[in-house]
N, C-alpha and C positions, 0 to 999 in steps of 0.2 A: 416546534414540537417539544413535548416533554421529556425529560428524562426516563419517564415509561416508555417511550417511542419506541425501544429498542425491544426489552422484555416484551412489550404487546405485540412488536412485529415479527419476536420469536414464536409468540404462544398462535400468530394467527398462520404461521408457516404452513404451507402442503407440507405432507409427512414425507411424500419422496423428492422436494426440493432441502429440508428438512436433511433427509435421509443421504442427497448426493453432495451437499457441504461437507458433511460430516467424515463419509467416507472420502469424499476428495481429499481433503484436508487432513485425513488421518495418515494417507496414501501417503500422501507430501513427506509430513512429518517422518515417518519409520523408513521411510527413503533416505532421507536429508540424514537422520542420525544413523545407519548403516553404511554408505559411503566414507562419510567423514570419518567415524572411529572405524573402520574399515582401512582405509588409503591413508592415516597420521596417525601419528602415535601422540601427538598432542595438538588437536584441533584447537582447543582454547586458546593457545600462544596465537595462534596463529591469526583466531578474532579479534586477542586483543591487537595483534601488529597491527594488523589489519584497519582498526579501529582507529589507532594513533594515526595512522597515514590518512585516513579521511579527514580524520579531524586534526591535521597539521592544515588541510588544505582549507578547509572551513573557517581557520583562523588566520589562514595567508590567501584570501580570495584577493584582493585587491593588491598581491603581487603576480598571481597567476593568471589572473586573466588579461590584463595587460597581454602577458606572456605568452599564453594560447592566442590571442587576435593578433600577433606579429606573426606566431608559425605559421599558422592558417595561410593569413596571407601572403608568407611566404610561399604557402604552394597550390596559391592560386585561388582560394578559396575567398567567395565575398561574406567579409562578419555584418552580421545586423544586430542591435540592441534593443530590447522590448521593456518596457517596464512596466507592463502588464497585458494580461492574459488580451483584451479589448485589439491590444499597438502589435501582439505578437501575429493574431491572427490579420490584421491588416495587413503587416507585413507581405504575410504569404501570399494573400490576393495581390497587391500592387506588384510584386514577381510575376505571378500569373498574366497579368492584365498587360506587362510590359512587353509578353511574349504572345501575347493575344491568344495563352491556353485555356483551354475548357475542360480539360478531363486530368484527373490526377489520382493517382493509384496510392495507396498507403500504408505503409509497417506500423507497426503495433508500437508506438508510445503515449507513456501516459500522460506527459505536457502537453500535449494534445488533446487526450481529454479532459485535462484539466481547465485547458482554455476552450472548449469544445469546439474545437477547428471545424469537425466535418459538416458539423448544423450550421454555423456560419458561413463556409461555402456554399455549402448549399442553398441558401436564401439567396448569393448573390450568381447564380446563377452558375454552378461549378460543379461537376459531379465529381464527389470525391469517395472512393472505393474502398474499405476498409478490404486488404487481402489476410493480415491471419485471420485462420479459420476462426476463430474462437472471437475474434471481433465483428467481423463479417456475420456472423450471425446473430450476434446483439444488435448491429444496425441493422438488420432486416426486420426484425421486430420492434424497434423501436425502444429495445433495454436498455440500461445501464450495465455496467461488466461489476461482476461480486468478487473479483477478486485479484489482485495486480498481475500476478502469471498467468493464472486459469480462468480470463473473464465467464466463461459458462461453467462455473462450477456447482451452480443452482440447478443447470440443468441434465436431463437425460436425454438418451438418445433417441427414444419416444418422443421429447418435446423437440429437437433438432427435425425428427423425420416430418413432424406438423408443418415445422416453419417454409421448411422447403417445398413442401406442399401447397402450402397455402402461398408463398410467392411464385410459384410455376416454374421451382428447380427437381420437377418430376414426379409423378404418382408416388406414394406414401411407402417408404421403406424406412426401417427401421437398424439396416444394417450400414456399421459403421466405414466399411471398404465402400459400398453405395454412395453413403453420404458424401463422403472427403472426394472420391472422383466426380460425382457432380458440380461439388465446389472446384476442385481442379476444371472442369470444362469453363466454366461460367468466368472465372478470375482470366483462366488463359487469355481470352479475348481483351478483358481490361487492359490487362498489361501490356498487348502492344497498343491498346488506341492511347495510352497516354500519354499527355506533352509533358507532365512534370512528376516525380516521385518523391514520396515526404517521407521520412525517417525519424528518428530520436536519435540518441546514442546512448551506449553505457557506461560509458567513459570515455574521456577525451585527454588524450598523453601533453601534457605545457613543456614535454621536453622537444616531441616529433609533431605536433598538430595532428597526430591520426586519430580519427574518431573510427572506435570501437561498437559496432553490431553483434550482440548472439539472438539466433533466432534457432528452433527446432524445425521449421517450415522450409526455410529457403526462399521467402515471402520476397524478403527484402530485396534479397538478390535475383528475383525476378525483376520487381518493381524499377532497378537501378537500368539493368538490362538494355532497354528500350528508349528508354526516357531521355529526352536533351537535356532536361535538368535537374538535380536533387537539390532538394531542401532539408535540411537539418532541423528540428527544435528539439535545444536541449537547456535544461534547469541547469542555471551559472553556477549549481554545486557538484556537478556529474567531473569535475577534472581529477585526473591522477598528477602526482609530479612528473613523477618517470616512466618510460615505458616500462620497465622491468618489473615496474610495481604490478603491472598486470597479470605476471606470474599467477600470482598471490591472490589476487581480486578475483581476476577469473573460475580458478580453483572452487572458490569459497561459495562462487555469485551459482554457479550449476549446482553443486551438492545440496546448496542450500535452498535453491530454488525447486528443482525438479529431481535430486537424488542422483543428476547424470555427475561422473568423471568429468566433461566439458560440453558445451549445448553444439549440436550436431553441424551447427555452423557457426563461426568467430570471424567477422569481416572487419578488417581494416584498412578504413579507406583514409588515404593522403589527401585527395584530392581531385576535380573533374579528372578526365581518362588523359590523358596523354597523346603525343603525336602516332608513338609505334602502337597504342592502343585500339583494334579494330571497332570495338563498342565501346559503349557507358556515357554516363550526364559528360555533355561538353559545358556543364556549367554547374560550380555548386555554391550553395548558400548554406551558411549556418547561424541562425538565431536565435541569439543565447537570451532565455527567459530569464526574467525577477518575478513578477507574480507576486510579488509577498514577501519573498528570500530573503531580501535585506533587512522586514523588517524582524523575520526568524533571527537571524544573524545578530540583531542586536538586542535579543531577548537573550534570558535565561534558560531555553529551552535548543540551543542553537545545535545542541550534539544531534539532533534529530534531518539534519542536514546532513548525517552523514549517510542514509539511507542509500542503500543499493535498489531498490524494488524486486528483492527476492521473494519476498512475499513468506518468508518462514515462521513470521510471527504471526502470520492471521492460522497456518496449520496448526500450531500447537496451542492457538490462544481458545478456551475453553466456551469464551463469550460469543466469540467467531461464530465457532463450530455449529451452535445452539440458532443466532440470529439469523447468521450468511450477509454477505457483504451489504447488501440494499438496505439495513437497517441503520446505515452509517449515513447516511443521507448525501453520499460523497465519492469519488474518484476514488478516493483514499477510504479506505476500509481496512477493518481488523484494528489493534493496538497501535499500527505507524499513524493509521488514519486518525485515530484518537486525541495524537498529541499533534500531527499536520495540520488534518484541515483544522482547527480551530484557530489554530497561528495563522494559514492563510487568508484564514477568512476577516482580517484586516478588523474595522470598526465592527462588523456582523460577528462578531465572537462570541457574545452570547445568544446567540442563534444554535454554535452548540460546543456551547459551554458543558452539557449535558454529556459527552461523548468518553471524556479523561475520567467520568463517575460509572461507567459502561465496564468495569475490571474487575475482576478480582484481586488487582495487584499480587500473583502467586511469582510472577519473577520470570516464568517460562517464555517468555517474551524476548527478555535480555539474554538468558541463558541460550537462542539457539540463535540468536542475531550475528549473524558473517564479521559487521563493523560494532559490534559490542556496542549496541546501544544503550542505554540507561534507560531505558520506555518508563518502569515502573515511578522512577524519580521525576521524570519530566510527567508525567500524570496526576503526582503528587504536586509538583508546581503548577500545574495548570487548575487542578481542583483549588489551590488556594489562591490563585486570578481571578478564577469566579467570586471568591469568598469579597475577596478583597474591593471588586468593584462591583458586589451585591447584586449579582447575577442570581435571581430565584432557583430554588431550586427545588419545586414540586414533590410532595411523593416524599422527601430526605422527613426524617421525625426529628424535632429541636433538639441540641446536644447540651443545653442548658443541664438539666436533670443528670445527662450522663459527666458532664463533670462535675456537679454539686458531689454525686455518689464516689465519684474518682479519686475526691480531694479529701473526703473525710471517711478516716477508715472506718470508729463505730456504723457511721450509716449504713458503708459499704459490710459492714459485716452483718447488721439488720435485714438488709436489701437478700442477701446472699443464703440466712437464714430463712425466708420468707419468697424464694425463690422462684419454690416448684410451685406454687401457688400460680401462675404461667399457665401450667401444664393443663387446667382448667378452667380457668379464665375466659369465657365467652369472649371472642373478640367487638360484641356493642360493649359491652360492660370496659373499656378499656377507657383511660379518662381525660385521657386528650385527644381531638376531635384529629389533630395533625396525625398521631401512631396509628388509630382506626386504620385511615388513608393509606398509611406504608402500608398496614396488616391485611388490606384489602389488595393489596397486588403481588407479596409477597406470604412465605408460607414459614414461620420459626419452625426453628429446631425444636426436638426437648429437650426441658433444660433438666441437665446434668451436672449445676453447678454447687458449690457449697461443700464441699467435701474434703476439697486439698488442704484445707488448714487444718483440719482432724485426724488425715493421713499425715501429713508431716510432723503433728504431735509425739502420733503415736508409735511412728517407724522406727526400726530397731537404729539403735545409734552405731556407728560404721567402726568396727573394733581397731583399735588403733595400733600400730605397730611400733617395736623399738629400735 
């Protein structure tokens, strides 16, 4: 797709899919910044600590995870290695197949859609049950999620009431107490027929091996419930050093994420259940992904590995709001997904290359980011990847002309005087066939340039004192 991909798939939006991005994602945002300057008196320290701790572990992966595969198996836990998205999902079947399971229940992570577990099981013969609500109804329709916390943030509860209609989870209601209890009847039944339960995590402590769940559902801790076995997939850059660090992380990961003090559930699990334990998996797996990781890691753009998936950059990001996740072509959407998937996408990078050009680089990105990302910089370095291995770039009008004008000030003062000339200008009459092109899917400003060097002429001179 072109780098119009995005702007075309804004302009061809429903107004009220359109409409429920927008206010989702506003929702988000004046949450997230009421909390925080609410509950600290200085939030920003606190992203940047925050920040440093991710990215101490980003840069000491290959002493931590050693570190994490000892604890684990200290407490019981069998570690698997994937090294890519193809080895992680086989993984999970050859578990499956070893216990002769057919049915598997599932929390909401997004290594998982990133490696699309569920369609992959499902070919080989596996039902696997997305339980949050909010994923659960993307797989019923055959969606994609627009957004890393709120996958139906495209849609309304209008379009929830069709779906469950239309799959025979009950004549057409519209009301949201309705809805969620019909999904409550339908999941209940899942959760006890299954043999196996798959999770993510949000963090995983290299001091204790306990892996870290928040959910607002209680999904997970159904799914755990029943099941003989959990499975884990988690991205090898999800580790904390220390548990204490989770103070902090956690804090940051709910205000930022959903505006809550803490997400309504915090699970930390050691490991399968124990002897005095009367329920839970008598057996757990954790399979820690690469996907691409390392080769993130060894690029210039590696701080983006420190991502929490709070999803605070796709609310305030201006381009979000306007497109909605789906125009990202990707798991990964909004501003994280911009500067991700292009790294993950390995040799296919210029596939969308197009994505880090998708900005208005205004900052608001890095300014609400939990782990102080640099989004805007690492966008800046990925637009110049593209440059560098002559990735086309459709639609972009040549910069030749604008630095000829740049480098020589008569010109640029020619050009400046001769300006507003713009402001009438029939766009055929424009004289490179490339600008037409921009001018035809964007709309200029008017211009209102030419003036500053008149004003600074003529401004009163600043009286000086003795």
């Amino acid at each position: 797709m072109k780098f119009q991909a995005i702007d075309q798939f804004a302009a061809n939006l429903k107004p009220s899919t359109q409409a429920a991005v927008y206010d989702g994602s506003k929702k988000g945002y004046d949450a997230r910044t009421k909390t925080l300057f609410d509950h600290f008196e200085d939030p920003n320290r606190l992203r940047r600590v925050a920040g440093e701790i991710k990215q101490h572990v980003v840069e000491n992966l290959d002493t931590y995870l050693p570190q994490v595969e000892a604890k684990l198996q200290a407490n019981g836990v069998i570690v698997h290695w994937a090294a890519t998205a193809e080895a992680a999902n086989q993984t999970v079947l050859d578990i499956m197949r070893a216990r002769n399971a057919k049915k598997m229940v599932k929390s909401k992570t997004m290594v998982s859609e990133e490696t699309e577990l569920a369609r992959f099981l499902d070919k080989n013969g596996v039902e696997c049950v997305e339980t949050d609500l909010g994923e659960f109804i993307i797989q019923i329709d055959g969606d994609h999620p627009s957004h890393l916390v709120k996958p139906i943030i495209h849609k309304n509860r209008r379009d929830i009431a069709t779906s469950f209609e239309k799959h025979g989870l009950g004549a057409y209601n519209d009301d949201p107490q309705t809805i969620t209890q019909r999904a409550r009847v339908h999941l209940r039944k899942k959760y006890l027929e299954a043999d196996v339960a798959l999770t993510g995590a949000n963090f995983i402590s290299a001091e204790s091996g306990r892996l870290v769940l928040v959910t607002n559902e209680g999904n997970s801790r159904f799914c755990l419930a029943a099941a003989k076995t959990h499975i884990a997939m988690v991205g090898i850059e999800k580790i904390l050093p220390r548990d204490r660090d989770l103070a902090l992380l956690l804090n940051l990961l709910a205000r930022s994420g959903t505006g809550q003090q803490l997400t309504v559930y915090t699970e930390f699990i050691t490991g399968p259940k124990s002897a005095a334990q009367p329920d839970g998996p008598e057996e757990m797996h954790v399979i820690f992904v690469d996907n691409g990781r390392t080769d993130v890691l060894a690029s210039e753009c590696r701080d983006i590995l420190r991502c929490i998936r709070c999803g605070a950059c796709l609310n305030v990001c201006p381009v979000y709001r306007q497109a909605s996740g789906h125009a990202y072509r990707s798991v990964y959407p909004g501003p994280v997904g911009a500067v991700l998937t292009p790294l993950l996408a390995g040799k296919k990078f210029p596939e969308f290359a197009d994505l880090p050009k998708a900005s208005s680089l205004c900052g608001a990105c890095n300014e609400v980011c939990p782990v102080n990302i640099p989004i805007p910089d690492l966008l800046l370095r990925l637009r110049n990847k593209g440059k560098e291995e002559h990735v086309p770039s459709p639609g972009t009008p040549p910069m030749g002309p604008w630095a000829l004008l740049a480098t020589q000030p008569t010109v640029w003062k020619s050009a400046l005087v001769g300006g507003k000339i713009i402001n009438h200008l029939p766009t055929k009459l424009l004289p490179i066939p490339a600008l037409r092109a921009w001018e035809n899917k964007h709309s200029l400003p008017e211009w209102k340039g030419g003036d500053f060097r008149k004003w600074m002429r003529n401004r009163p001179s600043k009286p000086t004192t003795s």
